[in-house]
GUTORSE-791001 format. One record per residue: x, y, z of N, C-alpha, C in turn. Coordinates in pm, whole numbers, plus 50000, padded with zeros to 5 digits. Layout:
BEGIN
XYZXYZXYZ/...
//
This chain:
BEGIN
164503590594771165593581794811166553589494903/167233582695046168023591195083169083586595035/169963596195087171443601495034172333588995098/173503588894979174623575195059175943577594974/176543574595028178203577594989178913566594926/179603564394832179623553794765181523556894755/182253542994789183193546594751183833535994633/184583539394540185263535794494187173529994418/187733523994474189153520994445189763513994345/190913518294324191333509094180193113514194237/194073503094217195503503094254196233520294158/197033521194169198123531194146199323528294077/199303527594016200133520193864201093535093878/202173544693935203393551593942204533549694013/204803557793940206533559394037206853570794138/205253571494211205723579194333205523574894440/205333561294449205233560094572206183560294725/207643564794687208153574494820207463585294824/207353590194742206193606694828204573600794889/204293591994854203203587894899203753578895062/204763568995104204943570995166205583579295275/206303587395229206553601695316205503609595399/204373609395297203363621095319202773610195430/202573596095436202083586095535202753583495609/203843586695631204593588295796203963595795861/204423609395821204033620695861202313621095889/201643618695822200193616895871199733607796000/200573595796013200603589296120201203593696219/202213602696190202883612796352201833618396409/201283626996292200283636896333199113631396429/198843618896342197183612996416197353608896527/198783600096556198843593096690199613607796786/199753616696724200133624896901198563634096885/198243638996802196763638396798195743632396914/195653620596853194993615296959195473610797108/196723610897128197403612297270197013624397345/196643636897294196563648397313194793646197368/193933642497232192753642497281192193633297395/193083623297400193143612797541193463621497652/194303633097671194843637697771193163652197781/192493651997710191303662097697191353673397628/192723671997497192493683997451191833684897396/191833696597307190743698797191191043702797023/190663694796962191203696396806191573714296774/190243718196797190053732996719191303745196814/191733740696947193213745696996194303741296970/194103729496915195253723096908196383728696757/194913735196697195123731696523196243740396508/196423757396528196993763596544199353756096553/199103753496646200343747596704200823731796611/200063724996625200093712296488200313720096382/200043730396294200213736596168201613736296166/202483741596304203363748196276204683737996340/203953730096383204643718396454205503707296370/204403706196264204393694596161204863699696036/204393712096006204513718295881203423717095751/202293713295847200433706895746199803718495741/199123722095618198023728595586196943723495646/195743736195739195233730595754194143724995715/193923722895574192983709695560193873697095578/195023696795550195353683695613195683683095748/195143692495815194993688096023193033686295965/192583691395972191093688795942191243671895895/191963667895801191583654195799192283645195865/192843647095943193613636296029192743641596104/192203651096156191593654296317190143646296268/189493652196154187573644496117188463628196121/189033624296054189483609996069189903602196203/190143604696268190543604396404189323603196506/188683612096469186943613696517185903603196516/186243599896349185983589896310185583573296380/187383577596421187993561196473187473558296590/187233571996651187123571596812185643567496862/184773573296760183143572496756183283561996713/183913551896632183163539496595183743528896720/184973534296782185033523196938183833525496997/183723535897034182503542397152181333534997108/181383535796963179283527396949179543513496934/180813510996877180773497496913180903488197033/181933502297127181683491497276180393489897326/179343497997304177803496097338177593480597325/177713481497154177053466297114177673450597174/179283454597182180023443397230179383443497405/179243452797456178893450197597177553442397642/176573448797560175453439597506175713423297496/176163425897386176013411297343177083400897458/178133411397492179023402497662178163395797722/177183406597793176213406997866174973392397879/175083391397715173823380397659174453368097649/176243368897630176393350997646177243349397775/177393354297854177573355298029175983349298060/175073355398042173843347098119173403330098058/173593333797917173363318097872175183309397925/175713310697938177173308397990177103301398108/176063311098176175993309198375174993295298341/174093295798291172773287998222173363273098215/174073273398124174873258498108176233253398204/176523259598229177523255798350176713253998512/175333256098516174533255998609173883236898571/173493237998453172763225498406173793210398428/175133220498394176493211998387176653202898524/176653212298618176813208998754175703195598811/175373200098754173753187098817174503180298727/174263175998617174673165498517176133158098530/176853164098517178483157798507179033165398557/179073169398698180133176298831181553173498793/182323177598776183873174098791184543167798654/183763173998563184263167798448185213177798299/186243170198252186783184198182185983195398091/184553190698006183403198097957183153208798064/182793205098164182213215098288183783226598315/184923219998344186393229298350186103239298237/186033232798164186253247497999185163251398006/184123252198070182953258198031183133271798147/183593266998263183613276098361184763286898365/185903279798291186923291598204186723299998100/185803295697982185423300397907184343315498003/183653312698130182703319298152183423329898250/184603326298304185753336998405185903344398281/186653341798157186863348998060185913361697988/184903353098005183913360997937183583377298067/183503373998121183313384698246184313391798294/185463382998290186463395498260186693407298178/186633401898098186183408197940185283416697966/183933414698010183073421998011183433437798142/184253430698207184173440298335185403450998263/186213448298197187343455398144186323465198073/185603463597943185173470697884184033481697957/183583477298067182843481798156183373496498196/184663492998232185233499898284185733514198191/186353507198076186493520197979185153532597922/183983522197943182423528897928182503541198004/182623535698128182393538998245183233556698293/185043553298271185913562898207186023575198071/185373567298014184963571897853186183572797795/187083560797818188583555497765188063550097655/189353552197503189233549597358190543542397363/190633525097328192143527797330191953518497157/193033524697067193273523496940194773517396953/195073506096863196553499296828196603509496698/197523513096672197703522796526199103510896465/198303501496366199483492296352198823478996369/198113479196460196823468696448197603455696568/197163450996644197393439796815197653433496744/197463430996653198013412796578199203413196562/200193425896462201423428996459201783430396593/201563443696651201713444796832201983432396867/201503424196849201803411696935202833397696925/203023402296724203913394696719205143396396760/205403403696808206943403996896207123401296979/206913390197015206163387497164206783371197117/206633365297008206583353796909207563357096826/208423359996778209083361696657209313351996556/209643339896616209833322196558208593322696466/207513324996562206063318296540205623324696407/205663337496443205263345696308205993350996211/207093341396180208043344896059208973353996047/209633363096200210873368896170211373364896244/212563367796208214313361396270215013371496375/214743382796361215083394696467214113401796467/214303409396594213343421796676213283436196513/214443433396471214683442096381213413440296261/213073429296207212233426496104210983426396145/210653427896278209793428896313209453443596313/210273450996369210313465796371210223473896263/210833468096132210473471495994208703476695980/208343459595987207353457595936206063471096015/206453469796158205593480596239205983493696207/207073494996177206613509596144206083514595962/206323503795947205573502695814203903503295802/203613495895904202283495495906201923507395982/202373510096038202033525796091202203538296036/202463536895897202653545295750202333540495646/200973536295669200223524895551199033531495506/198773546095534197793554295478197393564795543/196863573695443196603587995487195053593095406/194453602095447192833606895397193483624195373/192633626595247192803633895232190853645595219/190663652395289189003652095263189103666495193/187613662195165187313670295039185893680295091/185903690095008184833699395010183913702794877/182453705794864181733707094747182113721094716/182583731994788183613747194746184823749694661/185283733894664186733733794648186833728394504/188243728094424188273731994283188183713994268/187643711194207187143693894176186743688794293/185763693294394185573688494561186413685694647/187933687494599189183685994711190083696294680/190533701294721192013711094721193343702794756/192973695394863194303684194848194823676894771/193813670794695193833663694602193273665894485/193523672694367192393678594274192573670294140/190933664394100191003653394026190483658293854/191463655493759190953657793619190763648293532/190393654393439189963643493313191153641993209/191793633693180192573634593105192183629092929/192753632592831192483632092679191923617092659/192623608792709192103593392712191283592892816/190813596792858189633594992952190033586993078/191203585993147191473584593284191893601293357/192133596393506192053606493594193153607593619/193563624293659195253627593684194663633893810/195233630993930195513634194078196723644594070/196343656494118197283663994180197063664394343/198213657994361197923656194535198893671094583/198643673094689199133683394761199933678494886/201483682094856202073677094960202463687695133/202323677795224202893686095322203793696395309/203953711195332205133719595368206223708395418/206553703895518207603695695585207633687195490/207313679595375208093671195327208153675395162/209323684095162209813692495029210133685694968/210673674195002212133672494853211163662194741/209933663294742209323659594640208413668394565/208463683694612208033693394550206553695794633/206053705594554204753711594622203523699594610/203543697094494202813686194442203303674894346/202093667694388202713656194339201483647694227/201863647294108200933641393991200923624893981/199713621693992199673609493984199243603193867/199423604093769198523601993598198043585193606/197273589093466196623572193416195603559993539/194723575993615194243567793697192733559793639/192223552893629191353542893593190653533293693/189193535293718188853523093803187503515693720/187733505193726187223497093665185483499593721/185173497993858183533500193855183643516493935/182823523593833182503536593928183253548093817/183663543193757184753559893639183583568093596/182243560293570181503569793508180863575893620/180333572293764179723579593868180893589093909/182133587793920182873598693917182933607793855/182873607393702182663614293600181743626293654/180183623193661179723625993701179623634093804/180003630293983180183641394001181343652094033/182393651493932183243658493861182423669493842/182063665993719180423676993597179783681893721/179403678593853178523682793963178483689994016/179723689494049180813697194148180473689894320/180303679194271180083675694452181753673994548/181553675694665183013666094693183573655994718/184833651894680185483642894673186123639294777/186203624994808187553621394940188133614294916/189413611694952190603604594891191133597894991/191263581094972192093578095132192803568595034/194543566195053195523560094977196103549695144/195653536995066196203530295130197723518495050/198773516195137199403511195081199323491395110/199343482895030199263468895094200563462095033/200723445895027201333443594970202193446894814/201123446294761200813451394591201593464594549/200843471994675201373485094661200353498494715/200603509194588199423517594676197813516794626/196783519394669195683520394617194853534794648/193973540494596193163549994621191873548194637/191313550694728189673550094735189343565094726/188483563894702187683578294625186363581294698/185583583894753184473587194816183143597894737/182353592294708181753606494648179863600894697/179623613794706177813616794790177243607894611/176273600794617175633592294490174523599594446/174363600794317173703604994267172173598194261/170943602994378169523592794322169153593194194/168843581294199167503574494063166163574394059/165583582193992164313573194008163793564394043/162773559794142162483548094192161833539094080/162023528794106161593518593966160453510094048/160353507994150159503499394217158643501494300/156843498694273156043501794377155183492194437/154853489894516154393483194671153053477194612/152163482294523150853476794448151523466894348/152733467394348152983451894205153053434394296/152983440294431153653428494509155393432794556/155893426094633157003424194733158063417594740/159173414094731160283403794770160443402994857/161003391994926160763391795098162113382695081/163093390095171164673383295170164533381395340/164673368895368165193361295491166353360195474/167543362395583168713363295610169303354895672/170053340695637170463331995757171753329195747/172233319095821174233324995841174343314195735/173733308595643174433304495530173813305095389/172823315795401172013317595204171093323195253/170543331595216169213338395165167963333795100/167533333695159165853332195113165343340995032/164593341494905164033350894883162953343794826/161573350694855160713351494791159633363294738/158883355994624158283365594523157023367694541/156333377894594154783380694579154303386294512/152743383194461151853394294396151763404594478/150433406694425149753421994493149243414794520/148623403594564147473397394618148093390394794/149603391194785150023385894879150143370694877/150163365494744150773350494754151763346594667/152593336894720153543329194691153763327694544/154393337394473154473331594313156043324594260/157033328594331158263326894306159163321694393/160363317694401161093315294507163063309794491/163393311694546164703307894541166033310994665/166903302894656167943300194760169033305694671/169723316194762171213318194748171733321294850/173043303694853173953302694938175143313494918/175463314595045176373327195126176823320895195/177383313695200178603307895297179733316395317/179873319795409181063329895429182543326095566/181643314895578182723309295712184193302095611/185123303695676186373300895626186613312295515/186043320595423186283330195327186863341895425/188193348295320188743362195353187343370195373/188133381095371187063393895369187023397795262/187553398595158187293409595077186103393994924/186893381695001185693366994946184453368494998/183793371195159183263373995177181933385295140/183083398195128182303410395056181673402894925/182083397094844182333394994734181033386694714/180843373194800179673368894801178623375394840/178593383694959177243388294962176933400294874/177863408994802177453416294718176743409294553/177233393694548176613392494468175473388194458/174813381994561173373377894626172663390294632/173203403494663172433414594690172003417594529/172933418094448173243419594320171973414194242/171813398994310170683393294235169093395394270/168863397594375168073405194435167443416494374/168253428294381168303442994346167663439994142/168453430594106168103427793965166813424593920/166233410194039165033406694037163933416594075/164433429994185163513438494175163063449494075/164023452194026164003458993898162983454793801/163213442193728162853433293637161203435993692/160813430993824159533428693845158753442893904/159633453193940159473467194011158593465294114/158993459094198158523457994361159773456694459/159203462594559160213465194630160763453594738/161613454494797162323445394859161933450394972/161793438495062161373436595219162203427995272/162923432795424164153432695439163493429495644/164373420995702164023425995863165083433295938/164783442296029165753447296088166613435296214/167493429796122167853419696215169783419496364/169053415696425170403414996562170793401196562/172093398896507172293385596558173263384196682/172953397796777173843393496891173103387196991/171863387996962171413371697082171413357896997/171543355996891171573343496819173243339296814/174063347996835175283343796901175013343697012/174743346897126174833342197257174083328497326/173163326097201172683312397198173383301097132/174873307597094175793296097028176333291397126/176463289497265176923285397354176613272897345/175183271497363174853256397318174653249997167/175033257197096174633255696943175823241996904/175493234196837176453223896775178393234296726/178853228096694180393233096687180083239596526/179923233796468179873234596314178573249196294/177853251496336176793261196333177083273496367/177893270296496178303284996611179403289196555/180543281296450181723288896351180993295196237/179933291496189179083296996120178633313196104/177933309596285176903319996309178203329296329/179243326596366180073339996457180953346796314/181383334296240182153343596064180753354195987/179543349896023178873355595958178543373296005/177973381495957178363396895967176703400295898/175703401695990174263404795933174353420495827/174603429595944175483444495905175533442295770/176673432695665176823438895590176233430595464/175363422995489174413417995432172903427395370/172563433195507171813445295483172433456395401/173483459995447174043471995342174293466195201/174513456995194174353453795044173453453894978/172703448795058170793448894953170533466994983/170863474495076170473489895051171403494494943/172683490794911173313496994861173063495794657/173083481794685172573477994533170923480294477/169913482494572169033489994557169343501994524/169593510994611169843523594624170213530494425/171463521494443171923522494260170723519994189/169543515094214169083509094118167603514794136/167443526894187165943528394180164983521194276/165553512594377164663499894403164013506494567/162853505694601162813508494763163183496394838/163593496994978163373484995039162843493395200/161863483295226161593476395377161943472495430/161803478095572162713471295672161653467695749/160913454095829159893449595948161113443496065/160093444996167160183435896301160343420296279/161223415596239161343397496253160803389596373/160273398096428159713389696586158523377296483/159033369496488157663357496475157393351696318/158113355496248158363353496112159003339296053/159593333096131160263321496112158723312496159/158063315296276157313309596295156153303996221/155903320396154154213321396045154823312195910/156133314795860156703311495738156583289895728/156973286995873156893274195896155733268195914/154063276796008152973269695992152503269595871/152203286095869151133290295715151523286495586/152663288595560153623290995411154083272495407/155173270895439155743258395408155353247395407/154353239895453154123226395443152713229195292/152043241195329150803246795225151603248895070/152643251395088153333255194950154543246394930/154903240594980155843225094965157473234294987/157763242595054159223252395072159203248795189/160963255195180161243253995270160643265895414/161313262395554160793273895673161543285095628/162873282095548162743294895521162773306595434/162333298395335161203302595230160253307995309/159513299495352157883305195435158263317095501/159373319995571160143331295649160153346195580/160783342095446160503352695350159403354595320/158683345995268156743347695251156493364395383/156563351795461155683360595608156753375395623/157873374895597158503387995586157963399995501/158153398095370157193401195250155973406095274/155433394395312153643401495375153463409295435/154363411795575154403416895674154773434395614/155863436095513155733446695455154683454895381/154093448095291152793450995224151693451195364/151733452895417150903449395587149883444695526/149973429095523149133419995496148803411595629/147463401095637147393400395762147973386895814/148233383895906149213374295951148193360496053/147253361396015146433356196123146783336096051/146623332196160147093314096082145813312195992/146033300895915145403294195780145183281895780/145663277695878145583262095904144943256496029/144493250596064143813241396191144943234696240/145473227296200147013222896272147843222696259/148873224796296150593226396262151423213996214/152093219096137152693208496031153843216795975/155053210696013156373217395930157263207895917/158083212595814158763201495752160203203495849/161033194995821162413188095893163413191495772/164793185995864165813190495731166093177895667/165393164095719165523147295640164223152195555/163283156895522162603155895479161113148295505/161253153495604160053144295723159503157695727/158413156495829157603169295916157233165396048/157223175396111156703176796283155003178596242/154473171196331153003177796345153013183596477/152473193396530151823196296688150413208296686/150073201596819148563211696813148733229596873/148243235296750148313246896747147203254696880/148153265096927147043273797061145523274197029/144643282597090143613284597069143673301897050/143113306796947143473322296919142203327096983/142983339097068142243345897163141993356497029/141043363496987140903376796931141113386097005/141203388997103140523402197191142293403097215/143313395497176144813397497165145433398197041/146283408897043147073409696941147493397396864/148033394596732148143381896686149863373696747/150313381896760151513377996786151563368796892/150463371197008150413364197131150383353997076/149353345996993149073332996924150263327496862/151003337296832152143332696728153333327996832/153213334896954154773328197087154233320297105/152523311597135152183301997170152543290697093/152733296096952152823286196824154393282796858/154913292596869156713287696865156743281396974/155993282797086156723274097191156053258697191/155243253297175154843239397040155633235796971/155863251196904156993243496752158013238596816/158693245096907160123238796958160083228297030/159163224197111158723212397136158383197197053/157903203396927157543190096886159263189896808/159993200796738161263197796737161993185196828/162143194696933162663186497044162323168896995/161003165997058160313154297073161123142796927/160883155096797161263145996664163043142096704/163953153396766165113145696757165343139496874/164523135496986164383124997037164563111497027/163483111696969162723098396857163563091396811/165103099596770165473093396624165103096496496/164333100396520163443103096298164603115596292/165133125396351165703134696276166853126796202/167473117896224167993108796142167753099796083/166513097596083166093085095981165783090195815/165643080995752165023084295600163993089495634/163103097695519161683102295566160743092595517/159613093095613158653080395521158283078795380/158513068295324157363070195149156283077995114/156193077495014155083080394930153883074894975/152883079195062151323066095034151413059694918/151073062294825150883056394690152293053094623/152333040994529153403043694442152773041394289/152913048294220151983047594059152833045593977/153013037593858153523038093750154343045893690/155273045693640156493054793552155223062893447/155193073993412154083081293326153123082793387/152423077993485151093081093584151173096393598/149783100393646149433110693692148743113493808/150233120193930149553120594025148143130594081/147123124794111145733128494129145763133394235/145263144894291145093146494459143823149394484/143493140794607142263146494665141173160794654/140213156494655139743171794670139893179794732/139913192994696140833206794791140253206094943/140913202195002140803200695157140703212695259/141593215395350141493224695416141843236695373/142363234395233143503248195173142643251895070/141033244895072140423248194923140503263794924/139853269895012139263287395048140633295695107/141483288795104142883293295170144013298895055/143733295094954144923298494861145573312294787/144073320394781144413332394794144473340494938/145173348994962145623355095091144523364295118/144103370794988143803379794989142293385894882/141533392794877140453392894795141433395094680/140453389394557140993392094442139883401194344/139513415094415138433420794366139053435794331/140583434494305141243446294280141763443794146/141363451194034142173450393883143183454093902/143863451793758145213451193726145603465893676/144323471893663145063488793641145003502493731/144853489593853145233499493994147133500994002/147433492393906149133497093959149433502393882/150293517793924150553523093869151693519593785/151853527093641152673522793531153993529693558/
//
């Protein structure tokens, strides 16, 4: 198993929190001329010297404002990559529909906002271009939303420049990191963490030289966190190191704790069969395989996360991961997962209905995946990661109309499989998938070349599938009732079905000439 960092927080129930904000002024002086400095090209490891003596910080506390700072700066830099990307991808679908626009309804207010929306977007894009380009970092310390409410004062609830000014420099002394080392006496020297007689944790924090009048240190007793006291415990007994970042919010102060996780034994192997989790912007798919590679289990958990805070958000998808990670345990097979981008499935929200594209854009793939690694990870569990190229497709011919699920159920199926590298070749003679009225599309499936990879067959299949889509909400039927029953039989009857048809020789995936004491125990 590899290595992962797990953090844990629980609030601060004392009466120090002026030394805690003191020590968070002062940490915020440090970081923001800090990084003014490294904007201008200096360099931490010259700088450190002169900051020691400037500020009055030990230097492990310049080491953690400077690694923290580092931090901040590397996650603009990789994230402007991805935002430029994905700029990039709804500027062309952007140009796309304001092109279609023009033929269709010339001069109309739809076509105005579409072509503002698309100046915007390219502005945007050319700005960030530009900082790429510079290798400019620019950070609000205090966060543009505040920044900006002064701009508004009415709007956003203060009465003077003054209450506004409170609040910003408040937020600009709303937390400090304190980092830790596996050398150091409980993995931090800044912060050194014990066990106390009742079994909570006493913090001796280490205060700045420059801010005396609360002494050298400062004790924080009766600390307690509800999930994680015993993995701390732990590596306490380890000696691994510890990191400490105290943030202050409404409430008050809180501590997060950081510590390297201790692996488990793996509980799950690849000969019991697979879980196969499909990921969509409102529930999870999961389904259950043998070792044989077929369909034994299945289930939906909704994740709605549009309109939810963040920390509601976290909250739901950790508990979907939760159930997951549980079901793998229980059955000890591992989870199969796709490596998924939804920054072209946002740039296809341009044309997406209103209600879908607030959907797709609240939703956060990122931390969907880290949840299922993370609650694995705790739990012994492996997971897989495949290529999603074509998976929605196989899940909708092969899987769903053959096994009465949904596409994306079948999605997970063909995900699943695709891990166990099972083979993906179609099962059916013609295409048939179901609708969200409860109808189905039929359309005629390609002709499979062998002497080509399978996938070729499979873009031929999607571009059919989206077609006979199309054609059904044409029609009307995507809104109609779905047709009856052929038959209608009696209350107590027993429905009879035909003899096994095209699916007679189809139902297992896979030979079934492998015993049951090939998996290991």
């Amino acid at each position: 198993m590899s290595k992962s960092i797990f953090s844990y927080q629980t609030r601060i129930v004392a009466e120090q929190g002026e030394a805690l904000s003191a020590y968070a002024a002062l940490y915020g002086k440090v970081e923001r001329s800090l990084f003014g400095e490294l904007a201008a090209g200096g360099d931490t490891s010259k700088l450190k010297s002169s900051y020691l003596k400037r500020f009055g910080i030990t230097a492990r506390q310049y080491n953690a404002v400077a690694i923290s700072l580092k931090g901040k700066i590397a996650s603009v830099q990789e994230r402007r990559k991805g935002l430029i990307k994905e700029a990039t991808a709804r500027i062309i679908k952007a140009r796309k529909v304001v092109a279609k626009l023009e033929k269709k309804c010339a001069g109309t207010f739809k076509l105005h906002q579409k072509k503002r929306r698309l100046i915007s977007k390219e502005k945007r894009l050319e700005a960030m271009k530009l900082d790429q380009d510079a290798n400019k970092v620019r950070i609000c310390f205090g966060s543009k939303k505040l920044f900006r409410a002064q701009f508004d004062l009415e709007a956003n609830g203060y009465e003077t420049i003054d209450d506004w000014r409170a609040d910003w420099y408040e937020a600009r002394a709303s937390s400090f990191f304190v980092i830790g080392s596996k050398d150091e006496t409980s993995g931090c020297q800044g912060c050194v963490a014990s066990v106390a007689a009742d079994g909570s944790f006493l913090l001796k924090l280490r205060m700045p030289d420059s801010v005396s009048d609360f002494g050298k240190y400062v004790e924080l007793p009766g600390i307690r966190f509800s999930y994680g006291q015993g993995q701390l415990n732990a590596a306490l007994k380890a000696g691994t190191a510890l990191s400490y970042r105290f943030v202050k919010d409404a409430k008050g102060w809180r501590v997060f704790v950081s510590a390297e996780a201790i692996p488990v034994n793996q509980v799950s192997c690849q000969q019991a069969g697979a879980i196969g989790v499909d990921v969509n912007a409102d529930h999870l798919a999961v389904s259950e395989l043998d070792r044989y590679g077929n369909l034994i289990g299945c289930q939906r958990l909704p994740c709605v996360v549009y309109g939810k805070s963040s920390d509601q958000a976290k909250g739901l998808i950790g508990d979907a991961a939760k159930i997951i990670a549980d079901l793998a345990v229980v059955t000890g097979k591992p989870i199969v997962i796709e490596k998924l981008d939804f920054a072209k499935k946002k740039a296809e929200a341009e044309t997406a209905n209103p209600g879908y594209a607030r959907m797709l854009s609240s939703f956060t793939c990122s931390k969907s995946s880290a949840a299922i690694h993370s609650a694995c990870f705790r739990r012994g569990v492996e997971v897989i990661e495949v290529n999603p190229v074509y998976t929605s497709v196989i899940g909708a011919v092969n899987f769903a109309q053959k096994f009465g699920v949904s596409v994306h159920i079948g999605a997970a199926t063909a995900i699943a499989r695709r891990g166990l590298g099972f083979s993906e070749r179609p099962t059916v003679c013609s295409g048939i998938a179901p609708v969200r009225n409860g109808g189905h599309v039929t359309f005629e499936l390609p002709v499979r070349n062998r002497t080509k990879h399978v996938w070729s067959f499979w873009s031929g299949a999607r571009t059919k599938l989206k077609a006979a889509h199309v054609a059904h909400f044409r029609s009307g039927q995507a809104k109609a009732n779905p047709a009856p029953l052929a038959l209608t039989l009696p209350l107590g009857a027993i429905w009879t079905l035909p003899a096994e048809s095209r699916y007679a020789n189809r139902f297992q995936n896979c030979s079934g000439n492998v015993i049951d004491d090939d998996i290991p125990q």
